[in-house]
N, C-alpha and C positions, 0 to 999 in steps of 0.2 A: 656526108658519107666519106670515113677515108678506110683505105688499106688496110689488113692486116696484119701486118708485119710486128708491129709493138704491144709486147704482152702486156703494157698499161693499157692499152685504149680496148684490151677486151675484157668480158667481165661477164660473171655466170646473167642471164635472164635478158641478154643483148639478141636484136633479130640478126641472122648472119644470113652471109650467102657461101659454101664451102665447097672445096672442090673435093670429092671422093677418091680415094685409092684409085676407083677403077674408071675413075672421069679425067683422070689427070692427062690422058694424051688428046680428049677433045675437049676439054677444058671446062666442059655442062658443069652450070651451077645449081645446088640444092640450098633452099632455102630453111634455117631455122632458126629457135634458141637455142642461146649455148646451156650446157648445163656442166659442164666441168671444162678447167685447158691442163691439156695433156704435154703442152709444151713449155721447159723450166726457164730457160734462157733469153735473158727481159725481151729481146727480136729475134726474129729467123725471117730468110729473104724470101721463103717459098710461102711464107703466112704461118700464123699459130693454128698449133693442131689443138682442134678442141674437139669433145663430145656433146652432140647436141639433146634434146628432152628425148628424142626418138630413138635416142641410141647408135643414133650413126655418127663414125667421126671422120673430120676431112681438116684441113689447110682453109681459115678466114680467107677469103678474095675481097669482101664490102663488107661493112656495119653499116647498119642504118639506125638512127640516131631515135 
């Protein structure tokens, strides 16, 4: 399991755990697939912003392999 911060180590059909817009001051994690990354710049320190199959998007915190 590592971070995610690097736009290689994420990839459409990975399980995530992502922090939402409106999670980010308590930090609760949602768990999904990703299904698109919405983020172009190969790292970002806050995690890549992806869209997951449910339609929700948030900031990777974990991949699980």
């Amino acid at each position: 399991m590592n971070n995610g911060t690097e736009r290689a180590s994420v990839k459409p059909g990975l399980e995530v755990d992502i922090v939402l817009k409106q999670d980010q001051r308590t930090g609760k994690l949602t768990r999904g697939i990703v299904k698109d990354l919405l983020t172009n710049s190969p790292t970002h320190p806050h995690g890549i912003k992806v869209r997951l199959t449910d339609g929700q998007v948030g900031r990777v915190k974990h991949i699980y392999s």
